[in-house]
ROPA-76811 format. One record per residue: y, x, z of N, C-alpha, C, O in turn. Coordinates in steps of 0.1 Angstrom, whole numbers, padded with zeros to 4 digits, always signed. Example, Ala and Ser with C-alpha at 12.3 -4.5 7.8 and 13.67 -1.06 7.14 Angstrom:
<atoms>
-0057+0132+0078-0045+0123+0078-0033+0132+0078-0033+0142+0085-0022+0128+0071-0011+0137+0071+0000+0129+0079+0011+0134+0080
</atoms>
This chain:
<atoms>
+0000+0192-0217+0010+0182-0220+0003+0168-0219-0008+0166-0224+0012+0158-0212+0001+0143-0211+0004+0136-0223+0014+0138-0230-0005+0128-0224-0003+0119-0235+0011+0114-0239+0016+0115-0250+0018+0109-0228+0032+0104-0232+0038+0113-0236+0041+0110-0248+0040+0124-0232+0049+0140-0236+0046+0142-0254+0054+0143-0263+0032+0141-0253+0027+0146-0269+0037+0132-0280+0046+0134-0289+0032+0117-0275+0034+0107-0282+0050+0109-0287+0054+0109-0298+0058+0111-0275+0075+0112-0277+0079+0124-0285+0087+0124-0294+0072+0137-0281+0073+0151-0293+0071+0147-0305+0079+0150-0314+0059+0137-0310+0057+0135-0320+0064+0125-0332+0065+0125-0344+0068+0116-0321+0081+0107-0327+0093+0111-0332+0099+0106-0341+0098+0123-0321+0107+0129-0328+0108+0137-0339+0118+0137-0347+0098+0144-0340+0099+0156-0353+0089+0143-0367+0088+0147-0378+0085+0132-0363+0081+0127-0374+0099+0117-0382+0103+0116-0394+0106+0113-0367+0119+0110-0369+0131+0122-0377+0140+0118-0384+0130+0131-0375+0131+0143-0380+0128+0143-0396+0137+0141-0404+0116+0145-0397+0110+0147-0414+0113+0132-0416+0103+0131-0424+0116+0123-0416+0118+0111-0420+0135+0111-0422+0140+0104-0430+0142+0119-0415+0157+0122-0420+0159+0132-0429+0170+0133-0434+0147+0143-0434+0150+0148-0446+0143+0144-0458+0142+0151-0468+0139+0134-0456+0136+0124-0467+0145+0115-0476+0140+0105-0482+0160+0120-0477+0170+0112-0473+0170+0112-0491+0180+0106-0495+0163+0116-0504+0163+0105-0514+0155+0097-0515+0150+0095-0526+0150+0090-0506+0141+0078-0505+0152+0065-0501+0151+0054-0506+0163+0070-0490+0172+0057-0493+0183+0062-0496+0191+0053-0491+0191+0071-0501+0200+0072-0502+0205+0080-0515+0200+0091-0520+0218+0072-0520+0219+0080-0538+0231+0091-0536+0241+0083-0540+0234+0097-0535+0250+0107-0531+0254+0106-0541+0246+0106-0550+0265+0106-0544+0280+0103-0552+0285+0120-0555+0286+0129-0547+0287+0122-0569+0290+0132-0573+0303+0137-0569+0307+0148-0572+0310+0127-0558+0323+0135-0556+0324+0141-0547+0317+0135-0539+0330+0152-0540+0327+0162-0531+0334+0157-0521+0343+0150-0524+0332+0159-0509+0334+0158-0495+0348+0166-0492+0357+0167-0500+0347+0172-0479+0356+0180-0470+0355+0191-0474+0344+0192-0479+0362+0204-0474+0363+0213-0483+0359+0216-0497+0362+0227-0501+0352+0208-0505+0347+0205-0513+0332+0206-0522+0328+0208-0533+0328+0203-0508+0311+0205-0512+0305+0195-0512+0308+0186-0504+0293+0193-0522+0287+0180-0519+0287+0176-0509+0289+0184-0500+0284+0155-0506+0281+0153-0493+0270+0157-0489+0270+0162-0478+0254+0156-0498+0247+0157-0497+0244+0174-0484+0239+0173-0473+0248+0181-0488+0249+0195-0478+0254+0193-0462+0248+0201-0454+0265+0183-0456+0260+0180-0446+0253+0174-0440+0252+0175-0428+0248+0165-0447+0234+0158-0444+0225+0169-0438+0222+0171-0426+0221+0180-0452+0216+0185-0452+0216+0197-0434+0206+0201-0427+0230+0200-0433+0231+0209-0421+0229+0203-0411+0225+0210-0401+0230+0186-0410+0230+0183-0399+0217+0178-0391+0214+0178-0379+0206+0174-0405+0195+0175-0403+0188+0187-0394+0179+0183-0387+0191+0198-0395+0185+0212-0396+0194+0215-0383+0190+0225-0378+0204+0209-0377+0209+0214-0364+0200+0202-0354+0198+0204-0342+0195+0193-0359+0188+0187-0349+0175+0193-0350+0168+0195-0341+0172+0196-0362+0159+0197-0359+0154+0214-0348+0145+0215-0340+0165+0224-0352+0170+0236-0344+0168+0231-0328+0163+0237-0319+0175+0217-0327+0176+0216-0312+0166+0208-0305+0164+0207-0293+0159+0203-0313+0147+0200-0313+0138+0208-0303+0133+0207-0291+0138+0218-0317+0126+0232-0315+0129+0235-0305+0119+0235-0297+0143+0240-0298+0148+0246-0286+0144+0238-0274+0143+0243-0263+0143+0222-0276+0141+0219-0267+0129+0217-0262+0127+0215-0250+0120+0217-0272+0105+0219-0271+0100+0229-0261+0094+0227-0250+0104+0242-0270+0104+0255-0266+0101+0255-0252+0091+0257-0245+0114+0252-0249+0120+0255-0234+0109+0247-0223+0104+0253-0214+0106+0233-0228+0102+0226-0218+0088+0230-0217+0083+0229-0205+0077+0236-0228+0067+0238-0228+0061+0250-0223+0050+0250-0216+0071+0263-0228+0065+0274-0229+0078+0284-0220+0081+0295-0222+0082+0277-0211+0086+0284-0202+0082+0278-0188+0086+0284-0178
</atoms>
């Protein structure tokens, strides 16, 4: 992997853990969302589908 490859992988999954850091800026509101679940939970899912697509895309480009 060249240096640029590593630097951009690393940006993103540090970009990544810096979006599930999310009570460092942000306070969620006790009132529930869309079907009625905290907001906080899609935060939470949507963190975790990037980070899923992430890994996939890693994956793919590296080790195949």
């Amino acid at each position: 992997m060249s240096k640029k490859n590593k630097l951009i992988w690393s940006t993103i999954f540090i970009a990544i853990f810096l979006l599930s850091q999310d009570y460092l800026f942000t306070s969620w509101e006790g009132r529930p969302s869309f079907l009625g679940f905290p907001n906080w939970i899609a935060w939470f899912a949507f963190v975790h589908l990037v980070f899923i697509a992430a890994m996939y895309i890693f994956a793919k480009k590296h080790w195949h």
